[in-house]
C-alpha positions in Angstrom: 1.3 -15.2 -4.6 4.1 -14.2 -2.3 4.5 -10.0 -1.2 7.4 -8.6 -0.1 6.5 -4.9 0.9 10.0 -2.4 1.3 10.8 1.4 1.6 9.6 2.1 4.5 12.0 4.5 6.7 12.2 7.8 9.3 11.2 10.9 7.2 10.9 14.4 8.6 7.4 15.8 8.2 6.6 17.4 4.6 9.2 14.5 3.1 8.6 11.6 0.9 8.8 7.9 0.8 8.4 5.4 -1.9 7.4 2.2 -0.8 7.5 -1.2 -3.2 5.7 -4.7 -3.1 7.5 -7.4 -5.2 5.2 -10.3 -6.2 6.5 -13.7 -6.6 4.4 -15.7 -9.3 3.7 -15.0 -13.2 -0.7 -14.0 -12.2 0.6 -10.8 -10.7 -1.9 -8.8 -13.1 -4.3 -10.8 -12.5 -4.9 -9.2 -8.8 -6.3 -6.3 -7.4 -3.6 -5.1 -5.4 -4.1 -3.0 -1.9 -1.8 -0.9 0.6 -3.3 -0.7 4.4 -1.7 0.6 7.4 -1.8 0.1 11.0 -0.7 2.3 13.6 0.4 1.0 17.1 -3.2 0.5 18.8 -5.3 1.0 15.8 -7.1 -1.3 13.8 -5.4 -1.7 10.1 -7.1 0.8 8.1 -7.2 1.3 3.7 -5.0 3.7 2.1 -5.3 3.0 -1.6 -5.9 0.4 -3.8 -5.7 -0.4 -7.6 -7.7 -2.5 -9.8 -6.8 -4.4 -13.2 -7.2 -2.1 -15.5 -5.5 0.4 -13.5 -8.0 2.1 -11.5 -7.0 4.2 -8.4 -8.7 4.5 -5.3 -7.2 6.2 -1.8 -8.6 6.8 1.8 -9.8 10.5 2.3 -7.0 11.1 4.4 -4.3 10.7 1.6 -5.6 11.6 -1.4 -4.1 14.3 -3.1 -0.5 13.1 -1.6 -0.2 9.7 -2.0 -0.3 7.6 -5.7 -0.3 4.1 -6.1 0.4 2.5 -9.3 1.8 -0.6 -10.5 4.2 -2.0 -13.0 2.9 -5.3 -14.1 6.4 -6.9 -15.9 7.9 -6.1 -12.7 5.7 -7.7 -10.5 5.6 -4.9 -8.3 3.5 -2.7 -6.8 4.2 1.1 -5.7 3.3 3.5 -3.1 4.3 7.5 -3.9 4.0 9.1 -0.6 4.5 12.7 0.0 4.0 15.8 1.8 4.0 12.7 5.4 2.3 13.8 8.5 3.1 12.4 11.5 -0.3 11.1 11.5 1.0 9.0 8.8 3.6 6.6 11.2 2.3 3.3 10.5 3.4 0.0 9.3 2.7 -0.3 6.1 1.5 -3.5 4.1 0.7 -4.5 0.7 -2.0 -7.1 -0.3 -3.6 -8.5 -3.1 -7.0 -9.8 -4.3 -8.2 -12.2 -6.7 -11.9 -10.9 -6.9 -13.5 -9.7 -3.8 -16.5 -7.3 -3.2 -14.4 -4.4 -1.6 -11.1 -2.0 -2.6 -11.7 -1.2 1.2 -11.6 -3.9 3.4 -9.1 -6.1 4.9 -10.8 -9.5 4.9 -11.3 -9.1 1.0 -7.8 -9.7 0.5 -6.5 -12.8 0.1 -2.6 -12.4 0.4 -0.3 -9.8 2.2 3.2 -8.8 2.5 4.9 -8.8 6.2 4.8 -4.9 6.4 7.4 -1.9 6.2 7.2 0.6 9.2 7.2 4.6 8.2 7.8 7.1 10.5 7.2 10.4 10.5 8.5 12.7 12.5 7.7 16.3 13.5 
């Protein structure tokens, strides 16, 4: 499966973004689908995930202000992000799973998008 991750942007602190991942291929449902971020000097870290059946999970550090969900005819995968912090300025990627151990880390994922950059400024 191909990702293409979009809707990144500059927002002023307190704001909102949306951000999308479009997946090529028809298995789309069939993956566990993943958002992770990496700031400039920092390892890429988890931010949310969803499973199959719809099942949420987030990072401690954005729950309560981000949502992911996903809209399986569409292919595409979404990332609801508001009330930014600065803290949030990352690049952003999307990635997807056929059936690993872990929501959580990077090397259970088997496919990623090339990334959207937020920013968000003070």
């Amino acid at each position: 499966v191909q990702l293409q991750a979009s809707g990144g942007g500059l927002v002023q602190a307190g704001g909102s973004l949306r951000l999308s991942c479009a997946a090529s291929g028809r298995t789309f449902s069939s993956y566990a689908m993943g958002w992770f971020r990496q700031a400039p000097g920092m390892e890429r870290e988890f931010v949310s995930a969803i499973g199959w059946s719809g099942s949420t999970y987030y990072a401690d550090s954005v729950k309560g202000r981000f949502t992911t969900s996903r809209d399986n005819a569409k292919n595409t995968l979404y990332l609801q992000m508001n009330s930014l912090k600065p803290e949030d300025t990352a690049v952003y990627y999307c990635a997807a799973q056929k059936g690993g151990s872990s929501w959580y880390a990077p090397k259970e994922y088997d496919y990623w998008g090339q990334g959207t950059l937020v920013t968000v400024s003070s």
